[in-house]
N, C-alpha and C positions, 0 to 999 in steps of 0.2 A: 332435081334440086335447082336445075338452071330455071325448066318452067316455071315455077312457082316462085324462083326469087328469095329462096328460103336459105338460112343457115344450115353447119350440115345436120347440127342437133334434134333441127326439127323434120329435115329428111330424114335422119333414121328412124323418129320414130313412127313417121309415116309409111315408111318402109317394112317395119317391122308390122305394122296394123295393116298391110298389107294395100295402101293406099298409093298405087302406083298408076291404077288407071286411068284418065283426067273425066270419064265421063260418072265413074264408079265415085270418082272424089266429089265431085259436082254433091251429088247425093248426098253423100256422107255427111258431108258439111253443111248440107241446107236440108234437113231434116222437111217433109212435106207430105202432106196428109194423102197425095197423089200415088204417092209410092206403098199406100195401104192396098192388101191386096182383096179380090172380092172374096165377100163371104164365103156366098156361095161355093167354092172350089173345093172348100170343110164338107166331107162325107159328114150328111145327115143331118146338113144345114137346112136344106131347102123343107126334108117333112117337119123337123122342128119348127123351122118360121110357121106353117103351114095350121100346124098343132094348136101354137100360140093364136095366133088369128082367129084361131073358131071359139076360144076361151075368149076372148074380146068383143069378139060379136055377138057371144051368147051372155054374156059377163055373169059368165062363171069362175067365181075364184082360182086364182093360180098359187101353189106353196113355195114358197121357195129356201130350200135347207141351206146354207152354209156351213163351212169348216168355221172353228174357234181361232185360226188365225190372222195377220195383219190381208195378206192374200183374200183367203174365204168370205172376211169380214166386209172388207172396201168392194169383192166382187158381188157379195149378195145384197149390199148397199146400191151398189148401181145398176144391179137387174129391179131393184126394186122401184130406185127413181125413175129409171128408162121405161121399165113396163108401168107403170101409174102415169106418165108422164104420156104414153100412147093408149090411155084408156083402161088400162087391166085392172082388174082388182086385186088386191095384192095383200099376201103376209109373207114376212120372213123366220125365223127360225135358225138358231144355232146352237146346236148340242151343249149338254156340260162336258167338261173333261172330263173328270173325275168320277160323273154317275154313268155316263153314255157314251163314252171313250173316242177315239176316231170315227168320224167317216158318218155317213150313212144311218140311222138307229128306228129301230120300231116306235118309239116313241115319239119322234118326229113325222114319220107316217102317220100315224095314231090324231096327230094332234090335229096333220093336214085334212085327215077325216072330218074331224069336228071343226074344221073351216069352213068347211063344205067345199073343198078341192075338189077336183077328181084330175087336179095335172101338178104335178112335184118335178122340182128344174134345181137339180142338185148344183153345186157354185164349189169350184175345186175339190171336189170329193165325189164317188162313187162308180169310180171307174171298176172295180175288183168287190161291188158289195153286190156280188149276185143273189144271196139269201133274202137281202131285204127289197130287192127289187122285186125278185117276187113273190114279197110277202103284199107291197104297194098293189101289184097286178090281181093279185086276189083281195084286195080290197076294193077294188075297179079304180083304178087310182094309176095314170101312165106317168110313166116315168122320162124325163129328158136329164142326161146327166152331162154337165160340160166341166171337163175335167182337162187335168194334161200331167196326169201323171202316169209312168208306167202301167198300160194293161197289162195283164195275168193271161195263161194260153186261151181262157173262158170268158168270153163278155157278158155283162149282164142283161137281161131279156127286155130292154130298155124300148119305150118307143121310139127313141132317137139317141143316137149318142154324140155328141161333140168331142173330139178330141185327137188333137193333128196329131200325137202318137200314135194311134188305129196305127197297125200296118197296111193298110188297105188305103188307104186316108193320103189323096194325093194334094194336101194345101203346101203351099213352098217355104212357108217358116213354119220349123215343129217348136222354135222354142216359147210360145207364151208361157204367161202364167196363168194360175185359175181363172183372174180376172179377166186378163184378156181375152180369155176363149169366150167369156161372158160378153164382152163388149162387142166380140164379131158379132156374137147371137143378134144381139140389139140392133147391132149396121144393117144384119141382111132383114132384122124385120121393119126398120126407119125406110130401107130400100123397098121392100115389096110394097109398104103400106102407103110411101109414097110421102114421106114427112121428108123435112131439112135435116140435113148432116151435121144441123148447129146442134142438134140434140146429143149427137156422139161425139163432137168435141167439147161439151158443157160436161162431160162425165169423163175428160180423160183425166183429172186433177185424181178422181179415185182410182181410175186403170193405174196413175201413174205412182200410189203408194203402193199399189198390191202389186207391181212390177218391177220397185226398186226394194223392195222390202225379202223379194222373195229369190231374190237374187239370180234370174234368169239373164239368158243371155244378153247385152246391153248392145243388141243388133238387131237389125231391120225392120219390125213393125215396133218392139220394145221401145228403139231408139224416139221412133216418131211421137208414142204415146207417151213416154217421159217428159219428152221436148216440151209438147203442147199441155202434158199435165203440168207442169212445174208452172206456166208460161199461167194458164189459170187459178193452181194453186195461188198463186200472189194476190188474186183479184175474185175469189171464189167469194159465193153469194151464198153459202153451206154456211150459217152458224157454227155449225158446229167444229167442224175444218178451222174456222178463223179462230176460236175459241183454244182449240187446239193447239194450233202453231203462238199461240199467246200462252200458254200454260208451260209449252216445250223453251221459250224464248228465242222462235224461230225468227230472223229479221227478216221481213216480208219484202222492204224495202233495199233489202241488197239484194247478193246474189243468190240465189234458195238453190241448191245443190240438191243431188242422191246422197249424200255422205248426209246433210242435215237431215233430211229424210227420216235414212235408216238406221242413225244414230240419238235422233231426238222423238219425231215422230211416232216411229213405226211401236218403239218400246211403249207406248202410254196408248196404243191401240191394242197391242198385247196383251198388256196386263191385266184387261178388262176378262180374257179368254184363262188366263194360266193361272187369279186366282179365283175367278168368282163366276160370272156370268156375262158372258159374250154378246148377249143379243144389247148388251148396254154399248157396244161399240158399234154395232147397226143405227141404235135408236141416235148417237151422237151424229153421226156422219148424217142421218136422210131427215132428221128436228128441222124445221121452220121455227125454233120457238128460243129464240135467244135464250133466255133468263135459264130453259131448261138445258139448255147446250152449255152453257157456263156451269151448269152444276156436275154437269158431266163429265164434263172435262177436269175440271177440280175433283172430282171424284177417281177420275183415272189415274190422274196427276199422281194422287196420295197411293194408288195402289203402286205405283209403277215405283214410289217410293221402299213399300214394301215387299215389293216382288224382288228389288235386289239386296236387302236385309237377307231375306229366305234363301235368296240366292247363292250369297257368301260363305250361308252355312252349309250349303250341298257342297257347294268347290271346297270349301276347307278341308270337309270331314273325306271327300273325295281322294282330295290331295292326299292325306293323312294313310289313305285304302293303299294308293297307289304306290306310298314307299312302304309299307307295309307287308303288299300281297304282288304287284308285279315285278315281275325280274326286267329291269330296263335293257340286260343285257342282252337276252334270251327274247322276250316279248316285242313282238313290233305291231303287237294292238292292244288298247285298253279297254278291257270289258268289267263295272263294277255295277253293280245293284244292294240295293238295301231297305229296308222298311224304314219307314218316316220319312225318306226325301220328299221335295212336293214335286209332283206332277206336272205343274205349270212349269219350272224351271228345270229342268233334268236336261233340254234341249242346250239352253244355255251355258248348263255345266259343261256339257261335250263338248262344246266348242271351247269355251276354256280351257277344258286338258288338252285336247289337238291343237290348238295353239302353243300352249309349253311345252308338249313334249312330240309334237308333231309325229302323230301315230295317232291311227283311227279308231276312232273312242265310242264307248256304247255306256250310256248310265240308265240304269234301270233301279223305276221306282214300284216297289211290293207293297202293295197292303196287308192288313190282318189274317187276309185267307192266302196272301202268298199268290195274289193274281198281279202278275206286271208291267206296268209300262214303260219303255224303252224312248232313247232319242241315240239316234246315232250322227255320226260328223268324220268324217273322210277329207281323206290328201290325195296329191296327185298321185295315181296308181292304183287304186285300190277301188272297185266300184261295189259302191254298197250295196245297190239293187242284185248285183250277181251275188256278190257277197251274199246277202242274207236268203237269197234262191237255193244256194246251195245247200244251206245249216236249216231251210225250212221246218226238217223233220224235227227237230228241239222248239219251235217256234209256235205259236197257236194263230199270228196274223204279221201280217208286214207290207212296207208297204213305201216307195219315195224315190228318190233319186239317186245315180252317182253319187253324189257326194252328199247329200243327209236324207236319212231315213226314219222312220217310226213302227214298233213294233211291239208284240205283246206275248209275252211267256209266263210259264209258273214258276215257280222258284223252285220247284221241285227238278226243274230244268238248267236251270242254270249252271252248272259247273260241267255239263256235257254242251251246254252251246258255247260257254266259255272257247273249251277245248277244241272245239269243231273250227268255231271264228279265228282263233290264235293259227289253227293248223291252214285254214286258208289263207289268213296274212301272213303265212311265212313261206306259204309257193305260191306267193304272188309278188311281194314287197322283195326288196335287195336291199341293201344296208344302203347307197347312195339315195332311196326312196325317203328312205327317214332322216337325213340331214336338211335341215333345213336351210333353201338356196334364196336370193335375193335374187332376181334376172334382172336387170337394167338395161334401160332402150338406149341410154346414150351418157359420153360421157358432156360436161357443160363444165362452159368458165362464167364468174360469174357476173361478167360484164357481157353475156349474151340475152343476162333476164332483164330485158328493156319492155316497153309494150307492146310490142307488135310479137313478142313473145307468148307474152300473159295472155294475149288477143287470141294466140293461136292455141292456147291450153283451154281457154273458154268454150272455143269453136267446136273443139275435139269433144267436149260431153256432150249431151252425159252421158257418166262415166259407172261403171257396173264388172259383170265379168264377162270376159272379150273385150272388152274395152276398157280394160283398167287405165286410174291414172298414171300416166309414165313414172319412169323412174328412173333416177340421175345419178352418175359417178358427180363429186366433185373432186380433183384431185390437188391434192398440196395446198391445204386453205389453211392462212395462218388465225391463229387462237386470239380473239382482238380481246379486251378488260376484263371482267372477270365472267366466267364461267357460273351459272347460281343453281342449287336441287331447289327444285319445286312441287306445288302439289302437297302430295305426302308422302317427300320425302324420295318419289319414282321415277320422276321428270327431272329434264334439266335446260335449262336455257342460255346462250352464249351467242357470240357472235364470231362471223369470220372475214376473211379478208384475203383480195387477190386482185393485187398492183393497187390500184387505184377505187376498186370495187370492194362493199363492204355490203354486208348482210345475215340480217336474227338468222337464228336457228333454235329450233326446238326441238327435242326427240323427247318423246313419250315412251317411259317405261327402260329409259337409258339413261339413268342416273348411275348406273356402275363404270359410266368413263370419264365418270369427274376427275378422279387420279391421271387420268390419261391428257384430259381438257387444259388441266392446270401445269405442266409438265413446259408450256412455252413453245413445243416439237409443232411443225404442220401435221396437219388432220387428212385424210379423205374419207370423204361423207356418202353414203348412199340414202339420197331422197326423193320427197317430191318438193314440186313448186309451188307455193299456192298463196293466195291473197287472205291475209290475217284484218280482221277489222275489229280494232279497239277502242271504244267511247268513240266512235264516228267517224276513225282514222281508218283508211285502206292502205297496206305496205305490202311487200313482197317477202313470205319469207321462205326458209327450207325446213320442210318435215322430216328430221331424221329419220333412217330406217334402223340403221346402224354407223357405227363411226369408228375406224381405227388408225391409228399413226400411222402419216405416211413412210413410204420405203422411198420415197422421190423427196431426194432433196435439193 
């Protein structure tokens, strides 16, 4: 605290982020493309680069498949500009959901054939698709698959594999995302072939949505590639990206956050994948062609409008299941499925129920034969990847992370995976697991939010998981004019007061402490800090988390 000259609010949360080092902080706080680590040190970099080069020199077509989401989509976008961009010849390809389900498909093989491939470079998917890989190899068709999802005890008979999960795989940060494992690809081959490094920072604007979108850890090469993607996002020469953040009404010109990101962006790259056809979110992100990038994104735009219509009606009819059929008492997970939900959004409903009822949730969507597709969403304690290792035998595929997964059953299974899943979350989970906690880094008066404050909340992103934005006690803040519901009815907005300091507040989805608000009593608030900008104005305000009557009078 003495070093650095800082209050103690901001020592804590430094402390808590485990920012005690001076040489460790240096870093942190000046994010730098030095601190990337070399490729090469990724098992299975070096035959990969190796692989690539002879398809370059021979310019023989390279396929490249991606996953249907914001990750998949933005990673196989920039394998595709990076190798075009170094000479390759180049197609992309991304599955339907709903004909050719996750991962990996024959049909994309198939297709890579008639490109006249004979080299397929999977983009966050194919770690666990050993069937089709060697369906690719009896096609004569090698395979490079860069992934960074959980392997299975079997790898695929891959010519190369990428992916700093390998056990064997001694790179120093496992956490990328799809894209990122893609964009080391490209470093080590800009590196062997002997091009500038301006090439991989001209593609972190895309690293930096499929890293904030997929919500990996917001530390050490993450950190770097966000930095410098945001830092380009503002100033991107992509049509389509600019079109994009103009459809979203992203402001280019202030400060562009992971929170606008993955709250405005990432959704209308989505929705391109959950209801229709994905490769339209490749074709938007890698366009040279203005007028077609505006159609596209106007396109996206309208889905993304209907994707949360469709949405609404899966949480609703969801919700409706869950008083219904689980015992709140009894249950400490929620497993529903049903025919007619859609496919695209089933992910989305999860997260909505583990949000309200904080218990790890599984929606699964049936079709007419009773074949399923699953999204799962998890809390702290509970790993879904074990989780669903263990209920395998009810299962036909699975497949993701800790905390969200995707998976595929019959329906004919489902009330023994139910029972299986229920019986695991309840010798795993404690009744404190499912209460839902706030942690806060520190408590703040609010005559400490000056700017050399603000300065310091800035420095701190971006901000992700491991690095969330802190989070504040305020305590005893008196209730200043009138308290107002907004929105629809959910929201509310008020202001507060301590001595001489006054300042907004908003809490989202905390319109039930109006009665509390209006009452005259001080408040203590648990929030964040963050810079509100309205028709041109910059203020400081607080983001409610929650809000209840002080005990300190």
């Amino acid at each position: 605290m003495e070093y650095y000259h800082v209050p103690e609010s901001i020592a804590k949360v430094m402390v808590s982020r485990k920012l005690t080092d001076i040489d460790q902080t240096k870093e942190f706080f000046s994010p730098d493309i030095s601190q990337l680590h070399d490729p090469f040190l990724m098992k299975g970099m070096e035959t990969a680069v190796n692989r690539i080069i002879r398809n370059i020199e021979s310019e023989t077509p390279i396929f490249i498949f991606g996953d249907y989401d914001v990750d998949g989509t933005t990673g196989a976008s920039l394998l595709y500009t990076g190798l075009s961009n170094l000479g390759a010849k180049v197609k992309t390809y991304i599955p339907n959901r709903e004909k050719e389900g996750y991962g990996v498909s024959e049909m994309g093989i198939d297709k890579a054939g008639k490109f006249g491939a004979d080299l397929f470079i999977t983009c966050d998917c194919g770690i666990n698709a050993i069937n089709r890989v060697n369906y690719a190899n009896e096609k004569g068709i090698d395979v490079i698959i860069t992934d960074h999802h959980i392997p299975g005890e079997t790898l695929p008979n891959a010519f190369s594999i990428l992916n700093p999960k390998q056990v064997d795989c001694g790179y120093p940060f496992k956490g990328l995302c799809g894209g990122g494992v893609a964009l080391k690809l490209l470093s080590g081959l800009v590196r062997k072939m002997g091009y500038s490094f301006d090439l991989i920072t001209d593609l972190m604007d895309l690293a930096a949505l499929g890293t904030s979108a997929d919500l990996v850890p917001m530390k050490d090469e993450n950190r770097v590639f966000v930095h410098y993607g945001l830092q380009t996002l503002r100033t991107t020469r992509r049509p389509g990206l600019r079109e994009l953040l103009k459809v979203a009404k992203v402001d280019i010109e202030g400060d562009l956050t992971v929170t606008q990101v993955v709250f405005h962006v990432a959704p209308r790259i989505n929705a391109a994948g959950r209801l229709g056809d994905a490769n339209r979110s490749v074709e938007l992100l890698t366009t040279t062609d203005t007028g077609r990038a505006n159609e596209l994104a106007q396109e996206l735009d309208q889905e993304n409008i209907s994707r949360r219509a469709i949405q609404q009606a899966v949480v609703d009819e969801a919700l409706f299941l869950v008083n219904s059929e689980v015992d709140m008492e009894k249950d400490k997970a929620i497993v529903l499925g049903s025919r007619g939900w859609h496919q695209g959004v089933v992910g989305i409903a999860a997260s909505k129920l583990k949000e309200e009822f904080n218990r790890p949730t599984i929606i699964i969507s049936f079709d007419e034969e009773g074949n399923g597709k699953g999204s799962a969403r998890s809390i702290k304690g509970l790993d879904l990847f074990e989780a669903l290792s263990s209920t395998k035998d009810h299962l036909e595929n699975y497949g993701g992370h800790a905390m969200a997964a995707g998976l595929a059953i019959h329906e004919s299974k489902l009330i023994d995976f139910r029972n299986a899943f229920l019986s695991y979350a309840d010798s795993t989970l404690n009744e404190n697991d499912l209460e839902p906690r706030l942690y806060l880094d520190a408590e703040i008066k609010l005559s400490d939010l000056n700017r050399r404050f603000m300065d310091f909340m800035k420095k701190l992103g971006p901000y992700g998981p491991g690095n969330m934005r802190p989070k504040f006690a305020v305590i005893n803040a008196e209730v200043i004019g009138n308290p107002k519901v907004i929105g629809n009815g959910d929201h509310i907005r008020f202001q507060v007061k301590q001595k001489q300091s006054a300042i907004d507040v908003v809490g989202f989805g905390l319109a039930n402490h109006y009665q509390d608000l209006i009452l005259g009593d001080p408040v203590d608030i648990a929030c964040v800090v963050e810079t509100n900008v309205w028709k041109g104005k910059e203020n400081t305000q607080l983001n409610a988390r929650d809000i209840r009557l002080s005990s300190t009078v």
